[in-house]
C-alpha positions as CSV (number, residue, x, y, z in Angstrom):
1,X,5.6,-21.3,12.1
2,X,3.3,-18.3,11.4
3,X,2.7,-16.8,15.4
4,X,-0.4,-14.3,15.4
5,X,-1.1,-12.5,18.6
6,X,-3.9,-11.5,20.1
7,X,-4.8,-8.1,18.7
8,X,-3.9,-9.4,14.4
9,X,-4.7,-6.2,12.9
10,X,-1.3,-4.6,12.0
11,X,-0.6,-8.4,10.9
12,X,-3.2,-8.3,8.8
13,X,-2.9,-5.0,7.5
14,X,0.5,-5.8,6.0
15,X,0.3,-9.6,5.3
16,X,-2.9,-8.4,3.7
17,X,-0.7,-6.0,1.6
18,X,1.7,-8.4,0.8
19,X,-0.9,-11.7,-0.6
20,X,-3.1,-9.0,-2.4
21,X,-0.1,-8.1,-4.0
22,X,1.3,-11.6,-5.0
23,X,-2.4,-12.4,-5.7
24,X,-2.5,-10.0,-8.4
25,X,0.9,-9.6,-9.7
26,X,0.4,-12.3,-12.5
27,X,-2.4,-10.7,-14.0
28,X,-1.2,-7.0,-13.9
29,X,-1.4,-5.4,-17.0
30,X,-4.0,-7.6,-18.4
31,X,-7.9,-6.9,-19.5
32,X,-10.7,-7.1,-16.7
33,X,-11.5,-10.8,-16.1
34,X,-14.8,-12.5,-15.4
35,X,-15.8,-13.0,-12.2
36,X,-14.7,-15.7,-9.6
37,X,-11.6,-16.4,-7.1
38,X,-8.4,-15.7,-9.0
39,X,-5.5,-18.4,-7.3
40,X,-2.0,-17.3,-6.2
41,X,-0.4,-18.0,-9.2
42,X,3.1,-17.3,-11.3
43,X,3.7,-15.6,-14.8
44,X,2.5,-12.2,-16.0
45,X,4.1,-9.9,-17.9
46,X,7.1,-10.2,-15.4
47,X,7.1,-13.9,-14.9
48,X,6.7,-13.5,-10.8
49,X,7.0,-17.1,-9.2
50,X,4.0,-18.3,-7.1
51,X,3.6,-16.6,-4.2
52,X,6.2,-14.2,-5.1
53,X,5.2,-10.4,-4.2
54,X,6.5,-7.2,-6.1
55,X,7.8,-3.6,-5.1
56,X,4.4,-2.7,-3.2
57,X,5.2,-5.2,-0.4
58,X,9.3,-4.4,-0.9
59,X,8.8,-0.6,-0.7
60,X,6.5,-0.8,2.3
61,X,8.6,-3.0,4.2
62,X,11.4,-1.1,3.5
63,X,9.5,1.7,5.6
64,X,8.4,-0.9,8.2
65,X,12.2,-1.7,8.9
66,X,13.3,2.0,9.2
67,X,10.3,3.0,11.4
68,X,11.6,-0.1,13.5
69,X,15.1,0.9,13.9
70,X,14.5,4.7,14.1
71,X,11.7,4.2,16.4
72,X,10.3,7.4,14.0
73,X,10.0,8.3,10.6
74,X,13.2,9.5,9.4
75,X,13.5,10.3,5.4
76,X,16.8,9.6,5.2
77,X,16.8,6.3,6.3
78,X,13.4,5.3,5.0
79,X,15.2,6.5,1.1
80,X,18.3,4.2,1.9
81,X,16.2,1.1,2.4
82,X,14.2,2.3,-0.7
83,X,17.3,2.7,-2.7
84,X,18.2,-1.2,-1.4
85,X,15.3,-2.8,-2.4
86,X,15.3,-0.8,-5.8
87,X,18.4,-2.1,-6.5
88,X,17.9,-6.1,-5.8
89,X,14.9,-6.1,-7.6
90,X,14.0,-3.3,-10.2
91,X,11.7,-4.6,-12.4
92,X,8.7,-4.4,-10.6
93,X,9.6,-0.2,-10.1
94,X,7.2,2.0,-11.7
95,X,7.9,4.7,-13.9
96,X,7.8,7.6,-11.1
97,X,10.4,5.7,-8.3
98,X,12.2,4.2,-11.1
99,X,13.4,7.6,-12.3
100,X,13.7,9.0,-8.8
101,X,16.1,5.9,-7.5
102,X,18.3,5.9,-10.8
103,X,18.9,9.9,-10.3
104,X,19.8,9.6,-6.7
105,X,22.4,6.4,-7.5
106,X,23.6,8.6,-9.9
107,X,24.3,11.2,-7.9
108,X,21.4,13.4,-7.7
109,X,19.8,15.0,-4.0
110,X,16.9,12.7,-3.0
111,X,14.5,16.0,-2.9
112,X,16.3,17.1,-5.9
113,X,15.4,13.7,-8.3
114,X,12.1,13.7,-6.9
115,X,11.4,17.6,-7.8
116,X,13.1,16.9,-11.4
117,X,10.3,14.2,-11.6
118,X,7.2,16.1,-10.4
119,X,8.6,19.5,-12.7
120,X,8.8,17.1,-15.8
121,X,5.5,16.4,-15.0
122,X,5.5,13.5,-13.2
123,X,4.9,12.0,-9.7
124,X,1.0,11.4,-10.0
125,X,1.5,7.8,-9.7
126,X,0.8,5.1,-7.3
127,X,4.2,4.4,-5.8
128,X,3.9,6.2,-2.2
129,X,-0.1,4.8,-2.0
130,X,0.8,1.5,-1.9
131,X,4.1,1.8,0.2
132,X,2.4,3.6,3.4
133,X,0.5,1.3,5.6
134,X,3.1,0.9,8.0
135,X,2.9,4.3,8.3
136,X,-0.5,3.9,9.5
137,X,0.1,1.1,12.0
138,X,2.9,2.8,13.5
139,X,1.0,6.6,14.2
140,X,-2.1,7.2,15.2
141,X,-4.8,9.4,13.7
142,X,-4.0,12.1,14.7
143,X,-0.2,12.3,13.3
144,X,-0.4,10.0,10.6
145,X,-1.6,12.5,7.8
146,X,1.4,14.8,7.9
147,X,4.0,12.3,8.7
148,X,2.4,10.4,4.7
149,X,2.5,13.4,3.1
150,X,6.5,13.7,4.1
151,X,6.8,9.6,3.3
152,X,5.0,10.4,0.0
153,X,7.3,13.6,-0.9
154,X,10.4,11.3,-0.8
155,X,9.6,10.4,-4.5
156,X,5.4,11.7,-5.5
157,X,5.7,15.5,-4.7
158,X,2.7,15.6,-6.5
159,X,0.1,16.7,-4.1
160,X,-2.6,14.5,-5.3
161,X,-0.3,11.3,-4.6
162,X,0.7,13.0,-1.2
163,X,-3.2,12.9,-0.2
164,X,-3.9,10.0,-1.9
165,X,-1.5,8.3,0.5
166,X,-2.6,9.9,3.3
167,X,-5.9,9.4,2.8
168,X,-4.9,5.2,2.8
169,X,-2.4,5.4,5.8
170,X,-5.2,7.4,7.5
171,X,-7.6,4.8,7.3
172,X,-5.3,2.0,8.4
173,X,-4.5,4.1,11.5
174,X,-8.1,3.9,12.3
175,X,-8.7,0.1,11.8
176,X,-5.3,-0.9,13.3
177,X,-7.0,0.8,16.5
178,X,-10.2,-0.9,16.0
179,X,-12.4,2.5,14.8
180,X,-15.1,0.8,12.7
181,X,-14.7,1.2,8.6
182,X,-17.2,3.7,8.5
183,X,-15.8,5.8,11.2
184,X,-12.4,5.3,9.1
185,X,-13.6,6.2,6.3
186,X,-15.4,9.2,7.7
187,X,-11.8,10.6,9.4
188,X,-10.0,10.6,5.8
189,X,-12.6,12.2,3.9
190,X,-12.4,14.8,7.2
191,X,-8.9,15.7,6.5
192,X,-8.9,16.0,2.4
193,X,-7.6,19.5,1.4
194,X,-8.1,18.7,-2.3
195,X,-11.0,19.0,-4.3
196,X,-10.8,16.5,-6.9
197,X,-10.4,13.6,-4.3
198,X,-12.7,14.6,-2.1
199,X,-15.1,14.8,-4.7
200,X,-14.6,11.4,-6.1
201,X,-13.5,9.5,-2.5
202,X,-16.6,11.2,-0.7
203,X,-18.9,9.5,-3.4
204,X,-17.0,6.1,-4.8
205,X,-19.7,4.5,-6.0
206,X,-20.4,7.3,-8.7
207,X,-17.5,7.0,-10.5
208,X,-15.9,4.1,-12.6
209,X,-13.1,2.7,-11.5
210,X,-10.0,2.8,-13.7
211,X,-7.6,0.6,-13.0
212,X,-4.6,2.9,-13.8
213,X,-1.2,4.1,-12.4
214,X,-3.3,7.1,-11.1
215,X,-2.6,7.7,-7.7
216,X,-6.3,8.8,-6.9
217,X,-7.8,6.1,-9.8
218,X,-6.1,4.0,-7.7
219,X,-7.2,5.0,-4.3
220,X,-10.4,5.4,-5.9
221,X,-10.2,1.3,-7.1
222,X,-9.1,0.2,-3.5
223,X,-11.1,2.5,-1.3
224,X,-14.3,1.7,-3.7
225,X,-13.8,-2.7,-3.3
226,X,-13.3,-2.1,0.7
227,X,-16.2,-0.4,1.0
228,X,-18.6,-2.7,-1.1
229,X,-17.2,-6.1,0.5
230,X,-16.8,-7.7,4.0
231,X,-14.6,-10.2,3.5
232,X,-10.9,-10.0,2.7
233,X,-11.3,-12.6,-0.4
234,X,-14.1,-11.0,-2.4
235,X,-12.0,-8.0,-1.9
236,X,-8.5,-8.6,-3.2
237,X,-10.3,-10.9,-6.0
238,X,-12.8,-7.8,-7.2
239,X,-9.2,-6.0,-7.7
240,X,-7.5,-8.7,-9.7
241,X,-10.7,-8.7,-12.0
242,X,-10.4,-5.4,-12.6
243,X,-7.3,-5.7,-14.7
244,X,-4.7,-3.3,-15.2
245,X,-2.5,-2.4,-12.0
246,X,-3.9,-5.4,-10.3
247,X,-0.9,-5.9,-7.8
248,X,-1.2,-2.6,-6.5
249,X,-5.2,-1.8,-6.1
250,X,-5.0,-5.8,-4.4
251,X,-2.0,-4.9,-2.1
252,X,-4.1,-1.3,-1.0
253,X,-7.7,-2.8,-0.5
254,X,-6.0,-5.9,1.1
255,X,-4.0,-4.0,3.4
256,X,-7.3,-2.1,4.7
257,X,-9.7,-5.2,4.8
258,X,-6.7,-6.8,6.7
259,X,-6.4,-4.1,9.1
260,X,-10.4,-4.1,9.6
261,X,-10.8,-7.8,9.8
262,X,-7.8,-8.6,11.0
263,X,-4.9,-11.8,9.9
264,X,-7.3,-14.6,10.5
265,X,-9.9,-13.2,7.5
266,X,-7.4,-13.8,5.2
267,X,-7.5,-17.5,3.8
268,X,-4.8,-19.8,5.3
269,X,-4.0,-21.8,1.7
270,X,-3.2,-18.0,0.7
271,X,-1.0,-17.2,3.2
272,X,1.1,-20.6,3.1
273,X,1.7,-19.7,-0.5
274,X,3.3,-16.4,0.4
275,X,7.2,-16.3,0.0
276,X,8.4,-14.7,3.1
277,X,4.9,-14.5,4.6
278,X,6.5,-15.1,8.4
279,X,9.1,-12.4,7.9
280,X,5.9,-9.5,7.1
281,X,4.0,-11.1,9.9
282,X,6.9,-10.7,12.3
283,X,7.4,-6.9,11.4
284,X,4.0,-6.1,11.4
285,X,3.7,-7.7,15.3
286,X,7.1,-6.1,16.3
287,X,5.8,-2.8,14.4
288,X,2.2,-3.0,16.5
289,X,4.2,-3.6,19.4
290,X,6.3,-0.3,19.4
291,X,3.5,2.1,17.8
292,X,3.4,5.7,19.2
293,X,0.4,5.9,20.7
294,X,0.6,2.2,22.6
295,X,-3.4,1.8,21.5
């Protein structure tokens, strides 16, 4: 039995990580669709089951647990769980935490592996964007943005995937607390250092989106669908259309339109469909529960 209290936002910030994310994991990879409301489905170029999410919900829950037991955000801890889920399960891994996790089990310093990445020149990607939210449930506003750029460094040095992050878990801080989208919005685009992102996140609609393993395209993707629809569905299905990375851009967008509209937007059939759905729902609620600032 699925148990929502009465303030669902952090609930539906991560349950609406985790169906946008087994919502689109069939069709990543694949061309841009036509328009319409994609089903949870199975297959893809990995052959996910229905209802089955990838590494995006894994990696974030993974974070969720350690903030629960460390009452904090403690890199060590947060890389073990990381390392776990990596190892149960790494097919889903993209190129950038793939590499990181196999230099570490082989031996390699966590910082290390992820600074052999970003000098190779690597660690652009989306892997710490799509991992963060709990980040932004757990801290408020006004911490959140250094303590994702530390999350982010664990295996994306690259700054542009360390802001990129923020920028998300920044945003969900804000709606978890019930600050209006715009307002959100308004306090990311506030606290960009970089140029390039703030230039294409202060002006979305400008731009085209590219569905690639981009950190910012990606960020870019989700930020750009939240904005331009009001309800959780039309959000997490304009990401699937878009084809290529189509797990991830549905897990980001449908973590923020979860967090802004809270569990009940997302559709019931959806959520029944979701393998493990009740265990997310239950760490997102204990996570709201302990958050630092008690708001």
């Amino acid at each position: 039995m699925i148990f929502i209290s009465h303030n669902s936002r952090a609930a539906g910030a991560l349950a609406g990580l985790a169906v946008g994310d087994a919502l689109g994991a069939p069709y990543e990879g694949y061309p841009a669709r036509g328009q319409g409301i994609p089903e949870i489905s199975s297959g893809g170029r990995f052959g996910v089951k229905s209802g089955e999410f990838t590494d995006d919900t894994e990696q974030a829950l993974g974070i969720a647990r350690s903030l629960l037991k460390c009452r904090r955000f403690e890199p060590n801890d947060v890389m073990r769980n990381l390392i776990t889920a990596y190892t149960k399960n790494p097919r889903f891994y993209g190129p950038t935490s793939s590499a990181v996790f196999a230099r570490v089990l082989n031996g390699c310093a966590p910082r290390d592996a992820a600074q052999d990445i970003f000098e190779q020149g690597g660690g652009r990607s989306n892997g710490s964007v799509m991992r963060g939210p709990p980040l932004g449930i757990f801290y408020p506003p006004e911490e959140v943005w250094q303590v994702s750029l530390a999350c982010s460094r664990l295996t994306h040095p690259h700054p542009v995937a360390c802001e990129c992050s923020a920028v998300v878990n920044m945003m969900i801080s804000c709606l978890c607390r019930g600050i209006p989208r715009d307002e959100a919005y308004a306090s990311a685009l506030n606290s960009i250092t970089i140029t390039e992102i703030r230039d294409i996140l202060g002006d979305p609609h400008n731009y085209p989106l590219i569905p690639s393993l981009d950190a910012l395209a990606t960020t870019h993707c989700a930020i750009s669908l939240f904005l331009n629809y009001r309800s959780y569905p039309e959000t997490v299905s304009a990401a699937v259309m878009l084809g290529g990375d189509t797990d991830t851009i549905a897990a980001i967008a449908g973590a923020m339109s979860g967090a802004d509209l809270g569990l009940n937007a997302i559709p019931g059939k959806w959520i029944t469909q979701i393998q493990g759905i009740t265990e997310v729902i239950g760490i997102a609620e204990s996570l709201n529960a302990l958050r630092k600032d008690g708001r």
